[in-house]
C-alpha positions in Angstrom: -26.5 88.6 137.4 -24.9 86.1 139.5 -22.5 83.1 138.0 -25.3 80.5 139.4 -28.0 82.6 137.4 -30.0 84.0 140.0 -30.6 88.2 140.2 -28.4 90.3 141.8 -31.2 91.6 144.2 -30.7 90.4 147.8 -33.4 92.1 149.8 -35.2 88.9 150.3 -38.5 89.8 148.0 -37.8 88.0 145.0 -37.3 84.0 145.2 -34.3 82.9 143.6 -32.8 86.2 144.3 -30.4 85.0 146.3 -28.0 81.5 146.2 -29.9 79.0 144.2 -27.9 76.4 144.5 -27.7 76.4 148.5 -31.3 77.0 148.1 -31.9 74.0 146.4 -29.8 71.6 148.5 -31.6 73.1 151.9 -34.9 72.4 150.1 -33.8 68.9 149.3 -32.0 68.8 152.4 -28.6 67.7 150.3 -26.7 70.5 152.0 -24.5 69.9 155.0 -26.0 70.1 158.1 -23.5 72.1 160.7 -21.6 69.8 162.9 -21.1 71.8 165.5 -22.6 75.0 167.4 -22.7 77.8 170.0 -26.1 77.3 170.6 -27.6 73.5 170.8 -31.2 72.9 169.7 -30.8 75.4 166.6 -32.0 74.0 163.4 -32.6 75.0 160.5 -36.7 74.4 161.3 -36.7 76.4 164.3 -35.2 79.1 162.0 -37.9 79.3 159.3 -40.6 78.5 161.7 -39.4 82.1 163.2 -39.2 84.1 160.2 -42.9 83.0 159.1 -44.4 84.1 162.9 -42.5 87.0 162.5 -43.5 87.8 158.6 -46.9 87.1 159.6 -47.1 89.2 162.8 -45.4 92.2 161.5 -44.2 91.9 157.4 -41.8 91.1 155.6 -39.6 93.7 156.2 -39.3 92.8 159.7 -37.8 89.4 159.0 -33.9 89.9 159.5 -31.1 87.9 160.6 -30.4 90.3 163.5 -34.2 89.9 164.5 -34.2 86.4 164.0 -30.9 85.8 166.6 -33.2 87.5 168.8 -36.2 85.6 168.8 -34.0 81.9 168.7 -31.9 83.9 171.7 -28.5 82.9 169.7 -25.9 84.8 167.9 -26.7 86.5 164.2 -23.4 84.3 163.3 -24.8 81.1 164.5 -27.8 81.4 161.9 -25.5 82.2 159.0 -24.5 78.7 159.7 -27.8 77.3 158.6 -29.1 80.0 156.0 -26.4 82.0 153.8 -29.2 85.0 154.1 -32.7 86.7 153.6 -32.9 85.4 150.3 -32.1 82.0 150.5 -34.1 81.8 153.6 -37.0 83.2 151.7 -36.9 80.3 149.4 -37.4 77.9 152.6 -40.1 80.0 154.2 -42.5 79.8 150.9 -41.7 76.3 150.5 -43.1 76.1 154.1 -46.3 78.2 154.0 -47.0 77.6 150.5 -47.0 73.9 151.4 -49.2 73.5 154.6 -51.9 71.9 153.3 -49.6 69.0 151.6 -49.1 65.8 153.3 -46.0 65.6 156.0 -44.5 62.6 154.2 -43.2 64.2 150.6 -40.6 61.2 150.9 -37.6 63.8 151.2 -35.1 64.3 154.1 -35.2 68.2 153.9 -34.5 69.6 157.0 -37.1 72.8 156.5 -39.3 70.8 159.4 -42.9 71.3 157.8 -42.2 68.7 154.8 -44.6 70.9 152.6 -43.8 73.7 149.9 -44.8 75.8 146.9 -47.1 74.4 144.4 -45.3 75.7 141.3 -43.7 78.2 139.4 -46.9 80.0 138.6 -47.5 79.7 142.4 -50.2 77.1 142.4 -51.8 76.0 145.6 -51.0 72.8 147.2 -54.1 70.7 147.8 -55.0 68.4 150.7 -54.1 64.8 150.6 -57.5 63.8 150.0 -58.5 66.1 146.8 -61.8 65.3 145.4 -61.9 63.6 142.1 -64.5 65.7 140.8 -62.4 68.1 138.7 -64.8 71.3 140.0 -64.8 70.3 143.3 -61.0 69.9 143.0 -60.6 74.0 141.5 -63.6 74.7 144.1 -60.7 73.2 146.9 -57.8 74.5 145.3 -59.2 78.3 145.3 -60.9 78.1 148.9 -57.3 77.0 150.2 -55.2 79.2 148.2 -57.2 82.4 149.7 -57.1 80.7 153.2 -53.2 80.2 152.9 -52.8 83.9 151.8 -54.9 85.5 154.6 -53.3 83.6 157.2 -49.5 84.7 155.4 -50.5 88.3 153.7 -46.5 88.7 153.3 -47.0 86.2 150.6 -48.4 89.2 147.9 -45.6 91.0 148.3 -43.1 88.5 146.8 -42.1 87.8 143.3 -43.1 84.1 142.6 -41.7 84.7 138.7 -39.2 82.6 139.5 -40.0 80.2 142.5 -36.7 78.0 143.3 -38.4 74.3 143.0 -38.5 72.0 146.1 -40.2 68.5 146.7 -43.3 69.5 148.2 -43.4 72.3 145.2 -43.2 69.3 143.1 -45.7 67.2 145.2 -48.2 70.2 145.2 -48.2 70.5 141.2 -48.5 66.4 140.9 -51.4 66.6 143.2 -53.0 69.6 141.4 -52.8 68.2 138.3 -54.0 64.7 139.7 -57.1 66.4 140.7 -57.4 67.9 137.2 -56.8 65.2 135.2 -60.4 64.3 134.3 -61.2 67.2 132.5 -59.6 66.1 129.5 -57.6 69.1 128.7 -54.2 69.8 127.1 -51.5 69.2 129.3 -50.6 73.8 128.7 -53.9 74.1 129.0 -54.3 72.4 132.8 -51.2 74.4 134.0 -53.2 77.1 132.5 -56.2 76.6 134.9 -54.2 76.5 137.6 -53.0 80.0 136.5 -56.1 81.4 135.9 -57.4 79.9 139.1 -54.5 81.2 141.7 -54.4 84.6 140.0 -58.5 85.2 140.7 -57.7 84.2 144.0 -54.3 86.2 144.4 -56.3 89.7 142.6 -58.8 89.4 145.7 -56.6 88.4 148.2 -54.3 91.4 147.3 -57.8 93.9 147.4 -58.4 92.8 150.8 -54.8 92.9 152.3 -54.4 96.7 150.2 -57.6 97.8 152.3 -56.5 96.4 155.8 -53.5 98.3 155.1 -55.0 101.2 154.3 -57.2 101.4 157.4 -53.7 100.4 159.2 -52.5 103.8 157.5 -54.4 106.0 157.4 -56.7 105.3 160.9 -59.7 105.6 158.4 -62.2 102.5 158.4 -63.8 102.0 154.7 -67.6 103.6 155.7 -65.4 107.0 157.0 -63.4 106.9 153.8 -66.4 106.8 151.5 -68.4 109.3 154.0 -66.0 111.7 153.0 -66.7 111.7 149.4 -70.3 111.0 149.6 -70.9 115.1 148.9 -68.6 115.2 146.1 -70.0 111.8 144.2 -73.9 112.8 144.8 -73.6 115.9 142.8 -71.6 113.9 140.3 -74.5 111.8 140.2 -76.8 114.7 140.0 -75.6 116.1 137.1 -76.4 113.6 134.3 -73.0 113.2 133.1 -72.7 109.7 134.5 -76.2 108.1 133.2 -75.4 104.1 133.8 -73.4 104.6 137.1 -76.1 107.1 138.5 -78.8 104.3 137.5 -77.4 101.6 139.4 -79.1 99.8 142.3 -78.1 100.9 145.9 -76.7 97.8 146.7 -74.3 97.9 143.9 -71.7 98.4 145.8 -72.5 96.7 149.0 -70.2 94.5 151.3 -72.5 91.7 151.5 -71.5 90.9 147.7 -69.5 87.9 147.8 -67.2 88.3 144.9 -65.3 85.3 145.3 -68.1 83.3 145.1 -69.6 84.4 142.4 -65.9 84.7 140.6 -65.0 80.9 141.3 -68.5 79.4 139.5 -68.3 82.1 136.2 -64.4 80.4 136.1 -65.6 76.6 137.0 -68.5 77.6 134.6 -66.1 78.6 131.7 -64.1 75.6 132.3 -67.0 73.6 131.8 -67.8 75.1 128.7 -64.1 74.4 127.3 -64.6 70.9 128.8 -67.7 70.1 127.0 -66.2 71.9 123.6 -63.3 69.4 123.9 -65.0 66.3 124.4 -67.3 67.7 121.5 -64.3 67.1 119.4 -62.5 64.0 120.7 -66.0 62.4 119.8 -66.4 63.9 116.0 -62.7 63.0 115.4 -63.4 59.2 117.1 -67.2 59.2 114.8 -64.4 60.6 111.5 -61.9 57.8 112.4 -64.6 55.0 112.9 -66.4 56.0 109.5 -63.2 56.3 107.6 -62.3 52.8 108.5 -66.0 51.7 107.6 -65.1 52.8 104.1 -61.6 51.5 103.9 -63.1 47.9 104.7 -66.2 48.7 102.5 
């Protein structure tokens, strides 16, 4: 482990892998900004706005410093004046993706260029300035944007968020989360907890439909060949009795025009109701308690 805490990893998958406290003063935009260059124009901006087009057009993997000098058109040296390295620069490109759907003005001077960022450690979404006030429309907006954000960035599931390194607009993304939750009345664990629950619904089905693009990607096999191919084998499972429940089920059990996120998001708004109701229940037996006790005590 590193003297500043952070892991010793430094392939760039992990945040806070790398530097945290260069990290934290390019996301706060504290750190010194180079006074001089080979190449004029090159800013720290221009430099994560490449990685993310290049993560999002081929992975990860492809993001490198030597593949970033030559998509700017600048030296690999000239970046390292910036960005000490993949991990660090990490850090700045899930601030930026994670924050899109923030407002520009977080009130900081960070030079990462999009003024937006992670949500929070548990990798809450960020929502929209204007976040309904309804709490269930507010989980309804936070899921919708969180699966949005994650198609358009797929790189995003192969990171570990464990230990996101904290930046304004990850800041401003949890204080507008939790503005939006406010009304239900919970626990102040228990509405970090929704947001949990909430992003890691979302996150399981994103990850399900980036794991089968891939594997078309792969394996040239679309998802109807794939399942052609066992079709033989399953119907004589089927056949033989020893799967009863599975051999009973509806032909559309299976089909594509199923939405499960749909009908995942209202079970989970639905079960937050419940909780919702069950702790309002109580505020108002402990208030009708409290009332009659001091009905007595003046009695």
């Amino acid at each position: 482990m590193a003297k500043d805490g952070s892991t010793a990893a430094t392939d760039g998958t992990a945040t806070g892998s790398g530097d945290i406290a260069r990290s934290l003063e390019l996301l706060w935009g504290t750190g010194e900004r180079p006074s001089r260059g080979p190449k004029p124009g090159l800013t720290l901006d221009r430099i994560v706005t490449a990685a993310v087009a290049v993560a999002d057009a081929e992975g990860l993997a492809a993001v490198s410093m030597r593949r970033l000098s030559t998509e700017l058109g600048t030296g690999t040296m000239s970046l390292y004046r910036y960005v000490p390295g993949k991990a660090e620069l990490l850090d700045l490109m899930l601030d930026r993706v994670l924050g899109e759907p923030l407002p520009s003005d977080t009130g900081t001077g960070a030079d990462t260029g999009a003024g937006a960022g992670p949500a929070d450690t548990s990798g809450a979404p960020a929502e929209p300035a204007d976040a309904p006030a309804d709490w269930r429309a507010a989980i309804d907006t936070m899921a919708r944007t969180y699966l949005d954000n994650l198609r358009r960035h797929p790189w995003l599931l192969k990171i570990n968020q464990a230990r996101t390194v904290l930046g304004p607009s990850a800041l401003r993304g949890l204080e507008l989360s939790l503005t939006s939750l406010r009304t239900m009345g919970l626990r102040d664990p228990e509405l970090i907890g929704v947001i949990i629950t909430v992003n890691s619904f979302v996150e399981g089905l994103a990850r399900t439909q980036a794991d089968e693009a891939e594997a078309v990607a792969q394996t040239g096999l679309s998802d109807e060949e794939f399942w052609d191919n066992q079709r033989p084998y399953l119907e004589r499972a089927m056949l033989s009795g020893a799967y009863p429940m599975m051999a009973g089920m509806s032909e559309d059990t299976f089909s594509p025009e199923f939405d499960h996120f749909e009908f995942g998001l209202r079970r989970l708004i639905a079960g937050f109701e419940a909780l919702v109701a069950e702790r309002t229940a109580e505020r108002a037996a402990e208030s009708t308690s409290e009332t009659a006790g001091t009905a007595g005590t003046s009695g």
